[in-house]
N, C-alpha and C positions, 0 to 999 in steps of 0.2 A: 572293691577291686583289690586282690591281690599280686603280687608280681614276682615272678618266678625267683628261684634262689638265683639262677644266674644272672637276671638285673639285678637282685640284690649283691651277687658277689662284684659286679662291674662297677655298679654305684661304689661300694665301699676300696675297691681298687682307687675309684678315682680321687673320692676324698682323700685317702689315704697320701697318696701322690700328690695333692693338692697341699695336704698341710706339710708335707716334708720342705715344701719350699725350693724345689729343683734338685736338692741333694736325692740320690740313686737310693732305691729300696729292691730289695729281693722280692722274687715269690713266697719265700719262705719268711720274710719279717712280715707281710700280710697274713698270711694262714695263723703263722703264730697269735698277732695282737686278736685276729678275729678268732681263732680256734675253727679254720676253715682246712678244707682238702686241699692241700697243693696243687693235687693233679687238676683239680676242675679249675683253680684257681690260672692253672698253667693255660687251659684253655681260655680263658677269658682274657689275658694278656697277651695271647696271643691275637684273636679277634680284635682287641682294642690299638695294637700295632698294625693290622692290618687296616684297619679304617683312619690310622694316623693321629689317633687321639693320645698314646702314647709313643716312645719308643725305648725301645732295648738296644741294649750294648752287652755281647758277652765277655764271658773271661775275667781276668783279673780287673777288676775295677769299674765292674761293668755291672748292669743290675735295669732297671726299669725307671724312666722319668716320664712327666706329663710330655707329651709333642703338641703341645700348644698351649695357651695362656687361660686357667681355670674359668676366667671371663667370658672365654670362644667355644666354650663348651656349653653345650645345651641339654637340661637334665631330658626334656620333650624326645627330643631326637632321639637320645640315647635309652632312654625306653623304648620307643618306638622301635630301633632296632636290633635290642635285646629281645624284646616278646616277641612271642608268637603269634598273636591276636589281640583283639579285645570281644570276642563275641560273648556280650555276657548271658545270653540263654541260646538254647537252639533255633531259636526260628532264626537267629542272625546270622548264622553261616551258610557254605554253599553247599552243604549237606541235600538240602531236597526236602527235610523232614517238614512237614504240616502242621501247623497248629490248629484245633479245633477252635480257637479264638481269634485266627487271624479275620480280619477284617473289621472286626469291631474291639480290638485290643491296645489300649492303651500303653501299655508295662514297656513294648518294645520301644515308640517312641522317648519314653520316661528315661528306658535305660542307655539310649540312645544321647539323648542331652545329658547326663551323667558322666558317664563316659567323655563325651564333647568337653563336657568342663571339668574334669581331670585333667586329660592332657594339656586343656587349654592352661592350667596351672602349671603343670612340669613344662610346659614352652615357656611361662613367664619365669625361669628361674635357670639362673647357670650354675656350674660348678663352684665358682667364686660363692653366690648367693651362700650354698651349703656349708660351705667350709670358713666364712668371716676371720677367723683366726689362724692365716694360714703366713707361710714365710720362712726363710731362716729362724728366727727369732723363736716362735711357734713349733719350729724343727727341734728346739734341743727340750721342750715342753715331755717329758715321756705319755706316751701314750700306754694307756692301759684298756685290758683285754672287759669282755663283759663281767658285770657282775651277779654274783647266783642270787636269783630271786627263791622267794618262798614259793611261787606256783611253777611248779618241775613246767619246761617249756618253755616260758616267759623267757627274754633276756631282757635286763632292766639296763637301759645305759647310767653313765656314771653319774650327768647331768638331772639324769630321774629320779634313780639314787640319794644324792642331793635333798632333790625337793620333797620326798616322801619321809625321810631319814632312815630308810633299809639299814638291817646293820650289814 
């Protein structure tokens, strides 16, 4: 299963917010550290002020913080209402389409409890879980952007990094 870039860009919104610790972040210090589009970026803060997961303050001194406690946030939920689906083949949507294997087809059930227990895992886990190192203290930590893997595509976190010894 994969999950669109805008769950991706929402999830990493939140961490991001999460490890600053309550002190204010821009659109624009996220795009940077991830090397993300502002504009889309803009749309997803907006969506997540709308549902009250964060909030914004403009103008001088103003910027983007968590609107509730990384604890109260559910990574489950918050997929859930970033994607669009989960239909992992066609026979699972309301499409209409026919499989010449329905009825004696395993695969949909299969992908069916798969699916189940995915989510069932993004429900056991909140904001807090993701981000363990989060806080003032955490806040003055610099964060740093991806770094460039040998396979063009890849983005290798810093933590990956780390354990592989990438130069």
């Amino acid at each position: 299963m994969r999950l669109s870039s805008y769950t991706d860009y929402t999830l990493r919104t939140l961490m991001f917010l999460a490890r600053r610790g309550g002190s204010a972040a821009t659109i624009q210090d996220i795009a940077d550290l991830h090397g993300l589009s502002r504009h889309h970026l803009g749309k997803v803060v907006m969506d997540l002020a709308r549902g009250g997961l964060v909030r914004t303050l403009r103008g001088r001194g103003g910027g983007i913080t968590l609107g509730v406690a990384p604890g109260a946030i559910n990574i489950g939920a918050v997929v859930r209402r970033t994607e669009t689906g989960f239909d992992m083949a066609a026979c699972f949507g309301a499409t209409g389409q026919v499989c010449a294997h329905q009825g004696c087809c395993g695969l949909k059930g299969a992908l069916e409890a798969a699916t189940a227990a995915y989510l069932a895992r993004l429900d056991a886990l909140t904001l807090a879980d993701l981000v363990p190192g989060r806080g003032p203290a955490m806040a003055a930590v610099p964060m740093t952007g991806p770094k460039p893997s040998p396979i063009p595509g890849l983005v290798i976190s810093d933590e990956a990094a780390s354990l592989f010894a990438l130069p």
